[in-house]
N, C-alpha and C positions, 0 to 999 in steps of 0.2 A: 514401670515398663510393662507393655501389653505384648505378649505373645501369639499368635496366630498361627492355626494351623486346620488342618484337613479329617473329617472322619469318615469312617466309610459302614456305618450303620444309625440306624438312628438308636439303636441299644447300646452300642461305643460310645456316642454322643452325649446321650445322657448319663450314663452309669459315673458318678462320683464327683456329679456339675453340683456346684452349691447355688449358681443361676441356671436355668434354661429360661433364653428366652425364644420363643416363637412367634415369627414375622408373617405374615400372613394378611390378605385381605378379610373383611368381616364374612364374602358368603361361602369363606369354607370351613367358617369357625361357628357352625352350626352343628346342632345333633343330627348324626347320619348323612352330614356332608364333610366333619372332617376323616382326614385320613388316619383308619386303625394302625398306626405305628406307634403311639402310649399307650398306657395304661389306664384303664376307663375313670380311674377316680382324676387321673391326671387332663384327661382329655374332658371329662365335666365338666371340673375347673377351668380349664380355659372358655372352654362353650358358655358357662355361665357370663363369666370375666366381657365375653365380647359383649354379651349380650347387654350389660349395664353401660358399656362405652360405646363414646363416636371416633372414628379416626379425623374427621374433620377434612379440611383442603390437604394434612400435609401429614396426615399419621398422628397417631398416640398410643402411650407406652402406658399400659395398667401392670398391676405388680401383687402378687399375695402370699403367704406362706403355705406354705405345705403341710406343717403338724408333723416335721421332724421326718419327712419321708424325702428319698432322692429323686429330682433336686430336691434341695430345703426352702426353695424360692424360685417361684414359675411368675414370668413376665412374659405378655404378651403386647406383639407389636403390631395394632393395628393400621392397615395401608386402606389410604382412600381407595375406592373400585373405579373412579374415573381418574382420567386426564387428561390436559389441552394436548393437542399436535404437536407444542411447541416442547413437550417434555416428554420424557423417555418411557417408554411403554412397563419399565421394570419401575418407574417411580422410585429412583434412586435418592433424591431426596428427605422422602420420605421414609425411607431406609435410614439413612447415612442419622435421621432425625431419633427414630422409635431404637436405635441402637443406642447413639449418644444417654437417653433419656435409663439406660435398663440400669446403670448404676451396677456395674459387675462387682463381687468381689473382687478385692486386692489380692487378695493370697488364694493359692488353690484354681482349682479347673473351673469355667464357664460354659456356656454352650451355645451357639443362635442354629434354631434350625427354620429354615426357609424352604418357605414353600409356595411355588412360582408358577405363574401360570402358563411360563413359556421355558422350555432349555435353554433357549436362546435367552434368557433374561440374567444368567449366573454372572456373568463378567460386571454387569454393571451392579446388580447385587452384593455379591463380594468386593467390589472396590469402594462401595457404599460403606459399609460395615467398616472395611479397612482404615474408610479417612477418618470414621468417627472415633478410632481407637488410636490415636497417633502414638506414637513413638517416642520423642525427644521429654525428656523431664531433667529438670538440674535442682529439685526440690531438696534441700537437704535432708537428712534423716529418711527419706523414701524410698523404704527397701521392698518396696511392693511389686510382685513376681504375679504379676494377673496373667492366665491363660485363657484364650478363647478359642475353642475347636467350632468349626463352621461344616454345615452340611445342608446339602438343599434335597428336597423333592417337589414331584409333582402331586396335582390333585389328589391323585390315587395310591398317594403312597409312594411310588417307588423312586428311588435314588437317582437325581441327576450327579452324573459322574462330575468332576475337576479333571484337567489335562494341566499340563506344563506351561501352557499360556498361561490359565487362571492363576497360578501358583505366583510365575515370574512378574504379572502385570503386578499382583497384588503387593508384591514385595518391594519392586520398582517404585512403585507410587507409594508406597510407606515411608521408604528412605530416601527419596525425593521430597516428602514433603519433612523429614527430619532438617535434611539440608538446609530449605526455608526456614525454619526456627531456630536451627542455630545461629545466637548472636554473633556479632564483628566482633566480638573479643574470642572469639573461635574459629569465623571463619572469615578471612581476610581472603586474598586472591592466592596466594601463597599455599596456603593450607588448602583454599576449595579444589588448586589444581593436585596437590598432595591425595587427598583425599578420591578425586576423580582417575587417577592415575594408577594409584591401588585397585581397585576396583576393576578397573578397564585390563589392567596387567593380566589376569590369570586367563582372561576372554580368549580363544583360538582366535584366529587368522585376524586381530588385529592388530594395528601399526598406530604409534599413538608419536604426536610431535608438538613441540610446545615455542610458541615463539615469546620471548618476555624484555620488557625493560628499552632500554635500548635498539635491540633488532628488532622491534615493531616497527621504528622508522625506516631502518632500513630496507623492509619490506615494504615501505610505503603506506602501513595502516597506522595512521597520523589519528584515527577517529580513536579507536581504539588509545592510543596513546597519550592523547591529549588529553580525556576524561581522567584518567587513574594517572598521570606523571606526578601530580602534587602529592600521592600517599607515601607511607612508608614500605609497604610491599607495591611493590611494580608489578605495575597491569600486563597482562600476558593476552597470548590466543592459542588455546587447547586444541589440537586437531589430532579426532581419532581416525582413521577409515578399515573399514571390512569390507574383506574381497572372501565372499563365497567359497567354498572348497567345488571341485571342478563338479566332484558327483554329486549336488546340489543346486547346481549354478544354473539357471535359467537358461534357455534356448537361446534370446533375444534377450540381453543383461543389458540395465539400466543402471545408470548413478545416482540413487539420492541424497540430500545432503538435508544435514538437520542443522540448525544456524539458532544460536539463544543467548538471550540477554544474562548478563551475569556480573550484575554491580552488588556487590557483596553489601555496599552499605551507601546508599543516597543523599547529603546533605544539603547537595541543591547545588555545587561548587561556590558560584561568587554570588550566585542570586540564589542566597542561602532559603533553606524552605521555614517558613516563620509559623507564630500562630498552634505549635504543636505536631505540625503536620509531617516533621521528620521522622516523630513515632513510628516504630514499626518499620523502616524503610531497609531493616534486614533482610525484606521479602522480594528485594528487587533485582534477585538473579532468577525469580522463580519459574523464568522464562526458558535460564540454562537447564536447571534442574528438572525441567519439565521433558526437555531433550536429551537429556542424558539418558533418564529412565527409560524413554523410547528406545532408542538407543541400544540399551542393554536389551530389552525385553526379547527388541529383532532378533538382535544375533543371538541371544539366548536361546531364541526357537526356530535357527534357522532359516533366515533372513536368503531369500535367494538373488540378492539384487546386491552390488555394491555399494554402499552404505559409508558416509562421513558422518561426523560429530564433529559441530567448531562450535567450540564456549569461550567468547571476548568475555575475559574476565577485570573487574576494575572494583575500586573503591573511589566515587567521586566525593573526595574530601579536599580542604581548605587549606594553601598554603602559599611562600613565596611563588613557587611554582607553576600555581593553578592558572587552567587554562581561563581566559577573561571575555566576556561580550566586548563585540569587536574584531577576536582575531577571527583568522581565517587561513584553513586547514584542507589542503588538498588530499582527500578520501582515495583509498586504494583506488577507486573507481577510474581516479582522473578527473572527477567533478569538484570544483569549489566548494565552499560553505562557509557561510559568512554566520560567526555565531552571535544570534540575538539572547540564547536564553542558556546558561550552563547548566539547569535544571534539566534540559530536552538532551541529558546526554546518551540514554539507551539507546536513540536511534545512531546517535555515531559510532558506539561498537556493532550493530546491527549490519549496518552500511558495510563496514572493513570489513565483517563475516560474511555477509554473504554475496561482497563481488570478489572475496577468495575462492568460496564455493564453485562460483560460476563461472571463474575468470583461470584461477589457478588449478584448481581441481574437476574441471569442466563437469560437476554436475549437471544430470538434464534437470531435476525438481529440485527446487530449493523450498525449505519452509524452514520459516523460521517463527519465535514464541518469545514472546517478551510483556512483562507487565510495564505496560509501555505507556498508557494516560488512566491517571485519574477518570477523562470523558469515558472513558470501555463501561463503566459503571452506569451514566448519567444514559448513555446508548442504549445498551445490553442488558447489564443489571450485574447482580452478586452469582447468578447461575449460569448466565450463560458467556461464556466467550466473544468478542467479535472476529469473525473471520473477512479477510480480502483478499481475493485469489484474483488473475490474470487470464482464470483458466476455471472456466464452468465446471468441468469436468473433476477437477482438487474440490472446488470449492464443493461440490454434493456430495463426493467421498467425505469428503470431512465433514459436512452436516450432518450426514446417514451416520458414521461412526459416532458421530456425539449421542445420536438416540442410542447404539447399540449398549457402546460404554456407559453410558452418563454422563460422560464429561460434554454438557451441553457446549453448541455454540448456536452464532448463528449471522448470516451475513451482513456485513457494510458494503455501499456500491465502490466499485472499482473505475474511477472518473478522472484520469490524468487531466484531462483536456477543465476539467472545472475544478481539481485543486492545486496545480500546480503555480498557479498565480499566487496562492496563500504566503509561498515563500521564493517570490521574488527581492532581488537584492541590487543595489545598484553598483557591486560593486565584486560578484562573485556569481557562481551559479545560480546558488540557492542560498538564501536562511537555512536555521536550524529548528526555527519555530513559526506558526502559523501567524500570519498579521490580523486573519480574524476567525477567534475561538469560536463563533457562533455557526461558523461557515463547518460542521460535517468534521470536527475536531481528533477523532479517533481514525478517520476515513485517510483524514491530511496527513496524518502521520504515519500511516503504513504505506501511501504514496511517496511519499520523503525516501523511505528504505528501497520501495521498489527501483526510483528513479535512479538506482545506482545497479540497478540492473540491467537499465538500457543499454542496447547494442551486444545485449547477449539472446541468446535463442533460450533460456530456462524458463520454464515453465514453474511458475511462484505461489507460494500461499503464506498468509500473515497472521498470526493468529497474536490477539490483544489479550493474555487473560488478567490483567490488574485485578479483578474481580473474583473471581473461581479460585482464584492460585491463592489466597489469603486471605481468608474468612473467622471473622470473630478470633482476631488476633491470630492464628494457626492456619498454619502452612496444610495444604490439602494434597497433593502430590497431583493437583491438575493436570491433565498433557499428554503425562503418561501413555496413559489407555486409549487416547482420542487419537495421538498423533500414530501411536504403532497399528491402531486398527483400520486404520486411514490408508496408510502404507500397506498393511494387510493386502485391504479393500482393491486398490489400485494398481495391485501386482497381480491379485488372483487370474490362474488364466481358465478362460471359458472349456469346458469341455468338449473332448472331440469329437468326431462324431461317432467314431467307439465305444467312447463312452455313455452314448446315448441311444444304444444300437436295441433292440429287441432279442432276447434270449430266446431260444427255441428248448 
C-alpha cells in the first residue's frame, strides 16, 4: 500500500527519502537554470542525468545512486517541453508515466518534488502522481508500507502551496479508483452500497436514501431492475442529496445532480460476452465511482449549490431470472424499450437515474458518467473521455476542466434528429441498441440516455469514460477531478463591480 501525503519544504521533503524523484521539464535541469533548493552535489547529479537523457513524446524516468548520501537514490523525471491543444498544459500524462517508471521503495519515506511551470498546473499534477501510485493490493505476504510526500515549486524555487481541494480531489480519485479494482467477490451491490453509505454518513448536511430489490419497481425504475433481478444481491439506486448550510448558500441556488453507472460486474446477461472479453468487466461501475468521488470532493470543500448523487447499482449476471432480448420494459421515463442486446445494460440503469434526477428531484443539470461502449476507445482513445452535452455551454466547462485536471475529454456531436432512428422498434419506443454500429456508436448511446430526458427543462452532459476509467487493467479514479472542477467552473460567480473597483 502507497501512502500520500503533503510537505511544506523542500528540506522536509527530502530529509530521510530513500528515493527523491524530480519531475521537471529538461530546460530547467540545466546548470544555473535549476532552482537552488538542493544541494550542489545533488543538483549536479541531476543536471548531469538530464543532460545524457531524452524525455521523448511522453516523459522518462533515469535513476542513479547517491554513494550512501540522502536520498540514497535520486530519479529524475523528465517531461516533454511541448504539447498538442488537445492535452493538458501540466502534461499529466507524462507525469502519471515518469512516476509509475521511479520504482519507489516498499518500506520507508519517498519523495516527488515538482516543479511546474504554472500554479495552476498542481491539481492535475498531483492527481497524475496519485493514479500512478494506486491503492488496492490483495497480494499475499505484502506488507509493504511505501510512503510518498509530494511538494511542488516554481522555476525559481519557491513553494507552490496545496489547499483542501488538492488534498480532497487526490484522495477521492485514489479511493475511487480502489473501488474499480476491487473484484465482485468483494464488491457486489450490496457491499458497494454498504461501503458508499459509510463514507457519505459522517458528510454534514447530507440525506442519503436507498431504493433496493423489489421497490425499484414500485418506483417505476424497471431499467434498473431488470439488469440486476437475476443476481444474488439485488440491485438497488443510492440517493445522496446536500443542501448547503444557509451561510454558504449561493444567492441564486441551483440543483445539480450527479447520475453513474454502477454494475459491479458485466457478463453480458443472455448475450453473454465471449472471446475473453468479460475480463476485467469489475470496472464497469467506474462510471459511479467516478460520481461519487465528485461528490465528496464538493461538499468537502463546500459546495454552494444543491447537489444529488444517484448510483443504480446492479450485477448483470445469468439466471432463471434474467431479463432476455425481446422483452420490453417501461423506464421510469414512461418511454418503452424494446430489448435487442442484454449486453447494452448500463444505459438502463442510466435512463432510471437520471429521469429520477430530473423528474423526482427536479434537478436543473444532470451529468451523468458511465463506461458505457467499448466505441469511446475506437472514438476518443485510452486519454480522453467522450463527452455529449445538450448545452454548449456544460460541454466547454467540461473540456476546460479536463485540460485543468487532466482528466482529458473531448466532444461527440449531440444529433437527435440523425440518431435516433438507430433505435427504432416496431413495437416499443425505442431499442436498447444501435441497428447500425458504424452509424456514430458512442454518440447513439448517450442519445439513448438523453431521450428519457425529454419533456424535462435539464440541462444535460454525458460523459463515456470506458477508456480513462481503466487503464492497463487498473482503475484510475477518472472523473473525479474533471466532473467536481466542471461544477467548480460553472458555479463560479463573476465579480462585482467592487470587486474590480480601483483603490485610492
Amino acid at each position: 500500500m502507497t501512502s500520500l501525503s503533503f510537505a511544506k519544504t523542500v528540506k522536509s521533503l527530502s530529509r530521510g527519502s530513500r528515493t527523491l524523484l524530480v519531475v521537471a521539464p529538461p530546460s530547467v535541469c540545466k546548470p544555473r537554470k535549476f532552482p537552488a533548493v538542493l544541494d550542489k552535489a545533488t543538483s549536479k547529479l541531476l543536471t548531469d542525468m538530464a543532460r545524457d537523457a531524452s524525455p521523448g513524446d511522453l516523459g522518462t524516468t533515469v535513476c542513479s545512486l547517491t554513494g550512501g548520501r540522502s536520498p540514497r537514490r535520486l530519479c529524475l523525471g523528465l517531461l516533454p517541453e511541448t504539447r498538442s491543444r488537445y492535452n493538458s498544459p501540466a502534461r499529466p500524462g507524462a507525469i502519471r508515466r515518469v512516476v509509475g517508471n521511479a520504482n519507489f521503495d516498499d518500506k520507508g519515506k519517498n519523495a516527488i518534488l515538482f516543479i511546474l511551470d504554472d500554479p495552476a498546473h498542481l491539481l492535475a499534477a498531483v492527481n497524475a502522481a496519485g493514479r500512478a501510485l494506486p491503492l488496492f493490493n490483495r497480494k499475499s505476504g505484502d506488507k509493504s508500507e511505501r510512503r510518498v510526500e509530494l511538494l511542488a515549486i516554481d522555476r525559481k524555487g519557491n513553494v507552490i502551496p496545496h489547499d483542501a481541494l488538492i488534498e480532497s480531489t487526490l484522495k477521492a480519485s485514489r479511493e475511487s479508483a480502489e473501488l474499480v479494482d476491487t473484484p465482485p467477490t468483494e464488491l457486489n451491490p450490496e457491499e458497494y452500497s454498504k461501503r458508499v453509505k459509510a463514507i457519505l454518513k459522517p458528510l454534514a448536511n447530507v440525506k442519503i436514501r436507498e431504493i433496493a430489490g423489489p421497490n425499484l419497481v414500485k418506483h417505476g425504475l424497471l431499467g434498473i431492475h431488470s439488469v440486476g433481478r437475476a443476481a444474488m444481491n439485488a440491485p438497488r439506486l443510492v440517493i445522496a442529496t446536500y443542501t448547503p448550510p444557509r451561510d454558504i448558500a449561493a444567492a441564486e441556488p441551483r440543483h445539480y445532480a450527479l447520475v453513474g453507472k454502477g454494475v459491479t460486474y458485466d457478463t453480458g446477461g443472455l448475450n453473454l460476452k465471449i472471446s475473453g472479453s468479460m475480463r476485467n468487466m469489475k470496472c464497469d461501475m467506474g462510471g459511479s465511482a467516478a460520481v461519487f468521488g465528485a461528490f465528496r470532493v464538493l461538499v468537502e470543500t463546500g459546495f454552494r449549490h444543491k447537489l444529488s448523487l444517484l448510483m443504480p447499482m446492479a450485477e448483470n449476471a445469468i439466471g432463471p431470472n434474467s431479463y432476455k432480448p425481446d422483452d420490453i420494459l417501461t423506464a421510469h421515463s414512461g418511454k418503452t424499450v424494446e430489448i435487442h442486446n442484454t449486453d447494452a445494460e448500463g444505459r438502463l440503469l442510466l435512463i432510471d437515474g437520471v429521469s429520477w434526477a430530473a423528474r423526482e428531484l427536479q434537478a436543473d443539470v444532470v451529468i451523468d458518467a458511465a463506461t458505457l461502449t467499448g466505441a469511446q476507445m475506437i472514438s476518443t482513445g485510452s486519454m480522453h473521455a467522450a463527452v455529449v452535452s445538450n448545452d454548449g455551454d456544460i460541454e466547454a466547462a467540461m473540456l476546460n476542466a479536463g485540460r485543468v485536471t487532466g482528466d482529458l475529454c473531448h466532444p461527440l456531436p449531440f444529433a437527435p434528429e440523425f440518431y435516433k432512428r438507430e433505435f427504432e422498434s416496431q413495437v416499443a419506443d425505442m431499442t436498447n441498441s444501435v441497428h447500425n454500429r458504424m452509424n456514430a456508436q458512442s454518440a447513439c448511446a448517450a442519445q439513448f440516455v438523453y431521450w428519457h430526458l425529454e419533456g424535462t427543462d435539464a440541462r444535460w452532459c454525458h460523459i463515456d469514460l470506458a477508456g480513462p476509467a481503466f487503464r492497463n487493467t487498473r482503475g484510475t479514479g477518472y472523473g473525479v477531478a474533471l466532473i467536481s472542477q466542471t461544477l467548480r467552473d460553472l458555479t463560479a460567480e463573476a465579480p462585482s463591480d467592487d470587486d474590480n473597483s480601483d483603490e485610492d
